[in-house]
C-alpha positions as CSV (number, residue, x, y, z in Angstrom):
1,X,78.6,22.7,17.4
2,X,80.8,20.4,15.7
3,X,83.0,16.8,17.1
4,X,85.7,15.2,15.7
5,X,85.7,11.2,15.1
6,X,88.0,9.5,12.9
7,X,89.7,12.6,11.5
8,X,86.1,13.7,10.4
9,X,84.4,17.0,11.4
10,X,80.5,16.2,12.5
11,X,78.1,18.1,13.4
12,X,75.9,17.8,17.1
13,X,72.3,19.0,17.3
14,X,71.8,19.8,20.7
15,X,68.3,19.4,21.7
16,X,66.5,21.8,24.2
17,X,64.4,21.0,26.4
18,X,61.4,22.1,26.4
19,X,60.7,24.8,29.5
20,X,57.4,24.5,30.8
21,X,54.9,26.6,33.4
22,X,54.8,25.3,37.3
23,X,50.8,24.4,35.8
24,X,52.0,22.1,33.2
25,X,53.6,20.2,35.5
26,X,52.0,17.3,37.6
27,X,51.8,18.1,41.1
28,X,53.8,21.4,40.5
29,X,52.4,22.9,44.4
30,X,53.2,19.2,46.1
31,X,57.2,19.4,45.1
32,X,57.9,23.0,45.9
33,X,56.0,22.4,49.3
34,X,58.6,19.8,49.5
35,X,61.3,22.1,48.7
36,X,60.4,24.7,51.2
37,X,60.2,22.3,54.4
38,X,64.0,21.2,53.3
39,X,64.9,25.1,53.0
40,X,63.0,27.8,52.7
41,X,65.0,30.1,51.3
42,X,65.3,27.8,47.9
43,X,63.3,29.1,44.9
44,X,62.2,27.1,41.9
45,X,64.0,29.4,39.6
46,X,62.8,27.2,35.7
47,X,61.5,24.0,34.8
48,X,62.1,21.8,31.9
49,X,60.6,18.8,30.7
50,X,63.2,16.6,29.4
51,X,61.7,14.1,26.3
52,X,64.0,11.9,26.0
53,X,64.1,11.4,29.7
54,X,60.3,11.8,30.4
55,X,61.3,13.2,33.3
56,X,61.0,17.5,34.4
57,X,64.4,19.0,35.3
58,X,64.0,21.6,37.8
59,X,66.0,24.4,38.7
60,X,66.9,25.9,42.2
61,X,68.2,28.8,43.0
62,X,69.7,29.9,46.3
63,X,72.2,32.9,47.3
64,X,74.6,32.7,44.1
65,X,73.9,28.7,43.3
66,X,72.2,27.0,41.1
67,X,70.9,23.3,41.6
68,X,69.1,21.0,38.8
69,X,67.1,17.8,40.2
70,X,65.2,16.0,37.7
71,X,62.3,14.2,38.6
72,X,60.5,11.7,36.4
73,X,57.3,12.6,35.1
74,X,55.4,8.6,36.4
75,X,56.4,10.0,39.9
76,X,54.8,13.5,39.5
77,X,51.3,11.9,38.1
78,X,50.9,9.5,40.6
79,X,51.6,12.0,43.3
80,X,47.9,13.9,42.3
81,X,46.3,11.3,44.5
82,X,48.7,11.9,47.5
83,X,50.2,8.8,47.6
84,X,52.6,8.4,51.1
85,X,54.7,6.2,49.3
86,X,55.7,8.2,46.5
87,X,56.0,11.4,48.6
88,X,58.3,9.6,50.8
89,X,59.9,8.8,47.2
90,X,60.2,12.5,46.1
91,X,61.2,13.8,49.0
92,X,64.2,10.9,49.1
93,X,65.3,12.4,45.5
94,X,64.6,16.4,46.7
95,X,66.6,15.7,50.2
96,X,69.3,14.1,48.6
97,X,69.6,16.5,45.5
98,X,69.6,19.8,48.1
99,X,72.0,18.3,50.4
100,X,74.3,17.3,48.1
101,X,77.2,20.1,48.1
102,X,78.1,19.0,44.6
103,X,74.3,19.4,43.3
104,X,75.3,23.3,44.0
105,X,76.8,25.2,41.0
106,X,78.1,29.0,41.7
107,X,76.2,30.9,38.7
C-alpha cells in the first residue's frame, strides 16, 4: 500500500495483529460469560492481540454483523482474581460496545 505526501509516493507497512486462541487470553471464559448475559445469541467469532495497543481486540458476530470491542490486556489479568470492580469495568466497555448500533458492521 502506498500514500502520497508532498508529491512523493511512500510506502505503508500495515501491521497485523496478531490472532490469538480464547486460552491465550486472560480471563478468556469471564468476558464471553459476560457477552452471553448481554445477548446470547452473540458469538466470539476471532481474537487479536493488538501490540501496540496492549490491548485484545475481539470480534462478535451476530445474524449478518460484525462488532470489534477491544479490551486492554491490565483489565483482563486483573480479572483472574475476580475483582467486582473491574467486572463492573468490563462489563461497562462490553455493554456499551454491544449496544452501540454503530459498533455493528453488516459483513
Amino acid at each position: 500500500m502506498y500514500k502520497i505526501i508532498n508529491n512523493k509516493k511512500l510506502e505503508v507497512r500495515k501491521t497485523m495483529d496478531r490472532q490469538v486462541t480464547k486460552y491465550e487470553v486472560p480471563s478468556y471464559e469471564l468476558v464471553e460469560e459476560k457477552i452471553k448475559e448481554i445477548d446470547g445469541s452473540i458469538i466470539v467469532l476471532r481474537i487479536f492481540y493488538i501490540f501496540l495497543h496492549i490491548a485484545y481486540k475481539f470480534q462478535l458476530i451476530k445474524n449478518d454483523k460484525l462488532c470489534s470491542i477491544e479490551i486492554p490486556r491490565k483489565l483482563l489479568e486483573g480479572l483472574k482474581g475476580r475483582n467486582l470492580l473491574l467486572e463492573k469495568e468490563l462489563l461497562k466497555i462490553l455493554d456499551s460496545s454491544i449496544q452501540h448500533s454503530d459498533c455493528w458492521i453488516k459483513v
